[in-house]
N, CA, C and O atoms as a GROMACS GRO file, in nm:
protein
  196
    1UNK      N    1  11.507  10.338   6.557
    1UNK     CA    2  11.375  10.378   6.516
    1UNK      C    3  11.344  10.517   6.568
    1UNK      O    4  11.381  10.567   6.675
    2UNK      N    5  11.271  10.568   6.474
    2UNK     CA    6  11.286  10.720   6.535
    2UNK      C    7  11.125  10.738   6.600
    2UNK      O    8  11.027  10.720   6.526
    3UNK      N    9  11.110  10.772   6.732
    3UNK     CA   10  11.005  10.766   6.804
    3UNK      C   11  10.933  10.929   6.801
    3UNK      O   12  10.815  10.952   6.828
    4UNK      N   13  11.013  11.010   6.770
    4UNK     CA   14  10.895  11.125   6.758
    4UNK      C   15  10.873  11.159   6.649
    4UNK      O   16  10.917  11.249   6.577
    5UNK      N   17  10.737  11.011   6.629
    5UNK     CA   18  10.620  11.033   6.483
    5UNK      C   19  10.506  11.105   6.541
    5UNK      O   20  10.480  11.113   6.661
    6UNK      N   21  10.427  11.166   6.423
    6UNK     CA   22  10.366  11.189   6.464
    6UNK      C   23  10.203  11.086   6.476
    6UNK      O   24  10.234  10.982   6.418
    7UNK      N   25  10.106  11.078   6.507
    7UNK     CA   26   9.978  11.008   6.482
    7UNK      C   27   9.947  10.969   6.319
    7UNK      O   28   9.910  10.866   6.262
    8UNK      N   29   9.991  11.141   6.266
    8UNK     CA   30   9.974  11.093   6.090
    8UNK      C   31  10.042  11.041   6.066
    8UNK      O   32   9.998  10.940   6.012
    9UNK      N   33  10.146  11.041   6.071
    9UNK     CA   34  10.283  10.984   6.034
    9UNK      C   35  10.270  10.841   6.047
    9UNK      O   36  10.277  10.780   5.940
   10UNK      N   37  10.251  10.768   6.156
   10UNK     CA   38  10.249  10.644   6.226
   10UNK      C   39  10.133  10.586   6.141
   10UNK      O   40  10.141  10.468   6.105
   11UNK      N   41  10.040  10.651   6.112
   11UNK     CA   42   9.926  10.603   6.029
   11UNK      C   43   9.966  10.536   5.853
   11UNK      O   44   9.969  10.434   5.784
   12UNK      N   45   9.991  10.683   5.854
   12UNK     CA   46  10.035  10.695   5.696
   12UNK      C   47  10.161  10.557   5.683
   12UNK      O   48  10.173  10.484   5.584
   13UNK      N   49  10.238  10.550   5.802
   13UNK     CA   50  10.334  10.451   5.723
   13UNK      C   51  10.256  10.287   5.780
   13UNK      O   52  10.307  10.188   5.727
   14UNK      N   53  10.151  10.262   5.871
   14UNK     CA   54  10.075  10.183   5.913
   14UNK      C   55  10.020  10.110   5.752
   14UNK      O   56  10.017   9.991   5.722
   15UNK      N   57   9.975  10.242   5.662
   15UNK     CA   58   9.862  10.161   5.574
   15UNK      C   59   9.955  10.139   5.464
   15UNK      O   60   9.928  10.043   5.392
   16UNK      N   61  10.071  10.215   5.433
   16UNK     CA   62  10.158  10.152   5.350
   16UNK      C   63  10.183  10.018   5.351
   16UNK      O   64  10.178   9.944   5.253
   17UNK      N   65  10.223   9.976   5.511
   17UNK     CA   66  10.266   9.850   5.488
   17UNK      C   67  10.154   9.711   5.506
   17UNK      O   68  10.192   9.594   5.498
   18UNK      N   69  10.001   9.755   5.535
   18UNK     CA   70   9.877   9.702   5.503
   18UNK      C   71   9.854   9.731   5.317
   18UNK      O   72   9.756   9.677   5.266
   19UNK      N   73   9.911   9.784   5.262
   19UNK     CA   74   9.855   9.809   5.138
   19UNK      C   75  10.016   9.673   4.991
   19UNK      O   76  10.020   9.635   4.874
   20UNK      N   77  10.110   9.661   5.130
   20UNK     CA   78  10.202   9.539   5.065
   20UNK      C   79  10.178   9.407   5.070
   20UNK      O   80  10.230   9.321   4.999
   21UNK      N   81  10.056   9.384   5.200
   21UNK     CA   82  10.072   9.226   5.271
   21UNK      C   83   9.913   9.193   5.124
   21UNK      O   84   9.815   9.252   5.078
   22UNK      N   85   9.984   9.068   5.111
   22UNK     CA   86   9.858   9.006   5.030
   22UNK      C   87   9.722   9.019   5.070
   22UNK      O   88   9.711   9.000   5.191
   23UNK      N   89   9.622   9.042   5.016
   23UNK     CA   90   9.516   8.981   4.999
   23UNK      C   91   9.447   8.841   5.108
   23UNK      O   92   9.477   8.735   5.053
   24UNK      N   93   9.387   8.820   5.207
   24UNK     CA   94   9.314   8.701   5.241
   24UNK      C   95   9.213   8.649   5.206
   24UNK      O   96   9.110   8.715   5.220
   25UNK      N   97   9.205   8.512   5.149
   25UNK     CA   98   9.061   8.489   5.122
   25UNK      C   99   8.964   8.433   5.266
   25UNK      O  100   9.024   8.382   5.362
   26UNK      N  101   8.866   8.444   5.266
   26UNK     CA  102   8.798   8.362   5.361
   26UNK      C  103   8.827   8.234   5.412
   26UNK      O  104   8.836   8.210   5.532
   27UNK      N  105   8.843   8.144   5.313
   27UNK     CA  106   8.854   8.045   5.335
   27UNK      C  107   9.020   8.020   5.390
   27UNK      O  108   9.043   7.914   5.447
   28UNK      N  109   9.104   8.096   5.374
   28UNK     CA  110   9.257   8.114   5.432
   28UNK      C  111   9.200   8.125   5.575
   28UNK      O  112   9.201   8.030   5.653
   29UNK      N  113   9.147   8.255   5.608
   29UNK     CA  114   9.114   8.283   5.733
   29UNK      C  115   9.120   8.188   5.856
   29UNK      O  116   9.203   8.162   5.943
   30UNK      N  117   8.954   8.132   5.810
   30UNK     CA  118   8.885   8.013   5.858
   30UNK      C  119   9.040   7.908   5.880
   30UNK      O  120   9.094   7.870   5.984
   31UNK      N  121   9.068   7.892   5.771
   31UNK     CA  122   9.205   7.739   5.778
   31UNK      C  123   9.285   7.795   5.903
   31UNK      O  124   9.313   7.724   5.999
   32UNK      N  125   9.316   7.908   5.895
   32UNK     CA  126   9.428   7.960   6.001
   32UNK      C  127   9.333   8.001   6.152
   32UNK      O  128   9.388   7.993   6.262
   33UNK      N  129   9.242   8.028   6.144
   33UNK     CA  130   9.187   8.018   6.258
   33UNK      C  131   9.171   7.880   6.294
   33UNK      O  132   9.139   7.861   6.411
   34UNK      N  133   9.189   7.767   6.210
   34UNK     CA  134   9.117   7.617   6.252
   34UNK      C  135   9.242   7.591   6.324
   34UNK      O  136   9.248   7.569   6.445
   35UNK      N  137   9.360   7.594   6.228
   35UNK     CA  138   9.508   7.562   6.273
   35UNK      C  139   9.571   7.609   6.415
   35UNK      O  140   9.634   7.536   6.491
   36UNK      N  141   9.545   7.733   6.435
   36UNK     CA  142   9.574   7.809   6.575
   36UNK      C  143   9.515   7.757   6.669
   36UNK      O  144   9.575   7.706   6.764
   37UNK      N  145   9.355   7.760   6.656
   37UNK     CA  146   9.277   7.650   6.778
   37UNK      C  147   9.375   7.530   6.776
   37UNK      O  148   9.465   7.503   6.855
   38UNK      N  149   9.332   7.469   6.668
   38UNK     CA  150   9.402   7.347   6.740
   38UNK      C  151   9.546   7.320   6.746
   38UNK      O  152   9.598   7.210   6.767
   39UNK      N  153   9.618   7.452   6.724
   39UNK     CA  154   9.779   7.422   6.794
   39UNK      C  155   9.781   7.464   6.880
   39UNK      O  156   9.885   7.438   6.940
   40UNK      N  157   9.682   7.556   6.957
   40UNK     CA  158   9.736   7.653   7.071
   40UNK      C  159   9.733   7.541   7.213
   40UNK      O  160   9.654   7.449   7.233
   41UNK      N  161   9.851   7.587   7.301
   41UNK     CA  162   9.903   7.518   7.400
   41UNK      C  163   9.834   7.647   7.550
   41UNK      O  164   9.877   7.624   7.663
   42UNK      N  165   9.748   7.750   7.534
   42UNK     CA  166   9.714   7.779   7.638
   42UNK      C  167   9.594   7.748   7.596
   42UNK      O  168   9.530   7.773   7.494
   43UNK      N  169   9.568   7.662   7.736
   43UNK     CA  170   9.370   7.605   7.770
   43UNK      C  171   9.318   7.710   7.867
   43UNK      O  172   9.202   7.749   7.853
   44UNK      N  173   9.392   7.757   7.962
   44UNK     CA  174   9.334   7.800   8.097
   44UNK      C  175   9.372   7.984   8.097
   44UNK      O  176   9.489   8.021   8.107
   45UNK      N  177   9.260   8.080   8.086
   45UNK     CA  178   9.292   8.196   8.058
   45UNK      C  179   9.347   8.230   8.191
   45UNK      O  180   9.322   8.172   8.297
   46UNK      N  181   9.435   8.346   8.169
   46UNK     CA  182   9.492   8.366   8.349
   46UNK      C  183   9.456   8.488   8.404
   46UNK      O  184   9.427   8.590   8.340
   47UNK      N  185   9.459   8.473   8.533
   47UNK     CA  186   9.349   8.557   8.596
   47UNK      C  187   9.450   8.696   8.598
   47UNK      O  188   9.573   8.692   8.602
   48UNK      N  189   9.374   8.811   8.593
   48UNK     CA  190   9.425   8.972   8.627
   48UNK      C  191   9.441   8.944   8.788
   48UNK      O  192   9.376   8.863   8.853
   49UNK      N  193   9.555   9.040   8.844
   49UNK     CA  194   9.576   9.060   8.929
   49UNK      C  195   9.499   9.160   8.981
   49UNK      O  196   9.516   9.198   9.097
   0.00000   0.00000   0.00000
Protein backbone atom coordinates (compact mmCIF):
# COMPACT_ATOMS: atom_id res chain seq x y z
CA UNK A 1 0.00 0.00 0.00
CA UNK A 2 1.45 3.10 -0.87
CA UNK A 3 1.44 5.46 2.27
CA UNK A 4 2.48 8.81 0.88
CA UNK A 5 -1.25 9.91 0.01
CA UNK A 6 -2.08 12.78 0.21
CA UNK A 7 -5.40 14.11 2.56
CA UNK A 8 -7.12 14.62 -1.03
CA UNK A 9 -6.11 11.70 -2.25
CA UNK A 10 -7.14 9.51 0.84
CA UNK A 11 -10.47 11.34 0.60
CA UNK A 12 -11.12 11.15 -2.96
CA UNK A 13 -10.45 7.34 -2.91
CA UNK A 14 -12.51 7.22 0.73
CA UNK A 15 -15.83 8.39 -1.19
CA UNK A 16 -15.27 6.22 -4.15
CA UNK A 17 -15.51 3.33 -2.21
CA UNK A 18 -18.67 4.91 -0.01
CA UNK A 19 -20.23 5.70 -3.39
CA UNK A 20 -19.97 1.34 -4.25
CA UNK A 21 -21.37 0.02 -0.79
CA UNK A 22 -25.25 -0.22 -1.10
CA UNK A 23 -27.69 1.91 0.05
CA UNK A 24 -29.17 1.33 3.96
CA UNK A 25 -32.58 1.46 4.77
CA UNK A 26 -33.61 2.42 8.28
CA UNK A 27 -35.16 -0.29 9.11
CA UNK A 28 -31.74 -2.50 8.10
CA UNK A 29 -30.02 -0.18 10.49
CA UNK A 30 -32.26 -0.55 13.48
CA UNK A 31 -32.23 -4.76 12.68
CA UNK A 32 -28.38 -4.59 12.80
CA UNK A 33 -28.14 -2.43 15.64
CA UNK A 34 -30.83 -4.88 17.45
CA UNK A 35 -28.59 -7.95 16.34
CA UNK A 36 -25.14 -6.48 17.63
CA UNK A 37 -26.75 -5.55 21.10
CA UNK A 38 -27.86 -8.63 21.50
CA UNK A 39 -24.80 -10.63 20.21
CA UNK A 40 -22.26 -8.55 21.76
CA UNK A 41 -20.15 -10.55 24.40
CA UNK A 42 -18.57 -7.27 26.07
CA UNK A 43 -20.95 -6.15 29.18
CA UNK A 44 -18.29 -4.37 31.27
CA UNK A 45 -16.57 -1.20 29.52
CA UNK A 46 -12.78 -1.22 30.51
CA UNK A 47 -11.25 1.24 32.35
CA UNK A 48 -8.31 3.77 30.67
CA UNK A 49 -5.21 3.50 32.26
Amino acid sequence: MNCKLTFKERAEIGMKMLEKQKSVTLEQARAQVKWLSENSTSKVKKKRI
